[in-house]
C-alpha positions in Angstrom: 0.0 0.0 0.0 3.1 2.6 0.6 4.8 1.4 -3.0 3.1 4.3 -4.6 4.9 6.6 -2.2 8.4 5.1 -2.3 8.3 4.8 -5.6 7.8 8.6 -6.4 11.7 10.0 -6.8 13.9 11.4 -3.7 11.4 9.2 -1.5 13.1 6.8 0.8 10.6 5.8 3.3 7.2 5.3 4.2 5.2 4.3 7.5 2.7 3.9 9.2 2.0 4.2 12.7 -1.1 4.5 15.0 -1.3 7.2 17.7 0.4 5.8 20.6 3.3 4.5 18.3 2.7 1.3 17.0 4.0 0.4 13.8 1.3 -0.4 11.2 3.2 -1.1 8.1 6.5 0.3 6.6 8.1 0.6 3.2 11.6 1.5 2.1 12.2 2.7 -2.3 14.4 0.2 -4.1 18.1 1.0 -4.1 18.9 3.4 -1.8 22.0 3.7 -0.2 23.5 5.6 2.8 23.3 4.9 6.8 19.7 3.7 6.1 19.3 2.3 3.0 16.6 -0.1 3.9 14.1 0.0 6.5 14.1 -2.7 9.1 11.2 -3.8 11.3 13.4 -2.2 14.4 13.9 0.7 12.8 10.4 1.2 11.5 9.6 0.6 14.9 11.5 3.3 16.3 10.3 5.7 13.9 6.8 4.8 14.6 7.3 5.8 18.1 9.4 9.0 17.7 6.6 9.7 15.0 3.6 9.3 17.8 6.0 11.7 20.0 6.2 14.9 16.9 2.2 13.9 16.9 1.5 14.6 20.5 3.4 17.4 20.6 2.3 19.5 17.2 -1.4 18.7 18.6 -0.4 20.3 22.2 0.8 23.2 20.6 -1.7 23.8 18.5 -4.4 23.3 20.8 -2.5 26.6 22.8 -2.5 28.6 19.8 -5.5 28.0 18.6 -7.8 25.8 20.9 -8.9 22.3 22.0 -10.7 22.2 18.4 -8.2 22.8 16.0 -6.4 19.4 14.8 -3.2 18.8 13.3 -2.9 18.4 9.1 0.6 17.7 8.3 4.3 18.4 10.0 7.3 18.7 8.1 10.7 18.6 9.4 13.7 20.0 7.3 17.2 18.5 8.1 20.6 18.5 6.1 20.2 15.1 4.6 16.4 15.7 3.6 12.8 15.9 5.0 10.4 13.9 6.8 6.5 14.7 6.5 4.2 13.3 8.5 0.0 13.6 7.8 -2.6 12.3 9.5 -3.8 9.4 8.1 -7.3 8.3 9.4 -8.8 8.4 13.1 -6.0 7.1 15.3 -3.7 6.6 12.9 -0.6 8.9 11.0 1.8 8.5 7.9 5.4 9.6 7.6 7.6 9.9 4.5 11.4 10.4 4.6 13.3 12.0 1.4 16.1 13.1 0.5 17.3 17.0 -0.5 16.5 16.4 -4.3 12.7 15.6 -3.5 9.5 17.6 -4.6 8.1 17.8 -1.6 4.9 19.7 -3.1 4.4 16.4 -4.7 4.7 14.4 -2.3 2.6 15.9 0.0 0.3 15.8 -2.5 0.6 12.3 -3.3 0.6 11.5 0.5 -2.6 13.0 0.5 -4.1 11.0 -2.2 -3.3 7.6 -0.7 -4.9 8.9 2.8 -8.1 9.9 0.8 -8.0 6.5 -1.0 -7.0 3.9 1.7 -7.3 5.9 4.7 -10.2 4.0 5.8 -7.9 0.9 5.9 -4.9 3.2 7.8 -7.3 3.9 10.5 -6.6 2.5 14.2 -9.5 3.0 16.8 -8.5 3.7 20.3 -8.1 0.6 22.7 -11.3 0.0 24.9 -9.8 1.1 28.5 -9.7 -1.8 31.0 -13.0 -2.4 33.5 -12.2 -2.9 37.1 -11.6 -6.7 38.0 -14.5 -8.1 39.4 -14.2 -9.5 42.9 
């Protein structure tokens, strides 16, 4: 489901992660070399959790700019080596995309937003029914 986005050029990475970081699926584009040229379960893990982190965060500071209401679209973080965007991606549930300098990141924002709208029913993760008090 994330081969449409690493397959777009300057895309390296793809996951998917629910909002207490979990990882939900992860994809890595063909070829790539560098320090991570491929994606591992661990890593995609890790992501997934720093991910949920960025999440929390953007949502607490919007909510003081702006109020309890106002929800969270996309984040995009701009480093040396590339960017990472992450976009909500269904109730519960976010996806990130890492690139590298040469990317169109217009693009693929854009295209992130087209798989959401087109399988974001399937990227969606519900919230975990809270635990009852043990019966004595």
């Amino acid at each position: 489901m994330l081969r449409p986005l690493t397959g777009i050029p300057g895309v390296r990475h793809a996951v998917v992660v629910s909002e207490d970081g979990l990882r939900m699926g992860h994809d890595s584009a063909e070829g790539l070399t560098g320090e991570v040229s491929r994606l591992g379960v661990a890593e995609a893990e890790s992501l997934a959790a720093a991910c949920a982190a960025l999440t929390v965060t953007s949502q607490s500071t919007v909510s003081l700019l702006f109020g309890d209401e106002a929800g969270v679209r996309q984040l995009m973080i701009e480093s040396d080596s590339g960017f990472v965007l992450f976009t909500s991606a269904g109730q519960g549930a976010s996806l990130g995309v890492a690139t590298d300098t040469e990317a169109d990141v217009g693009l693929v924002a854009q295209q992130m937003q087209l798989l959401v709208a087109k399988i974001g029913a399937h990227l969606s993760s519900q919230p975990r029914e809270p635990m009852g008090r043990p019966t004595s």
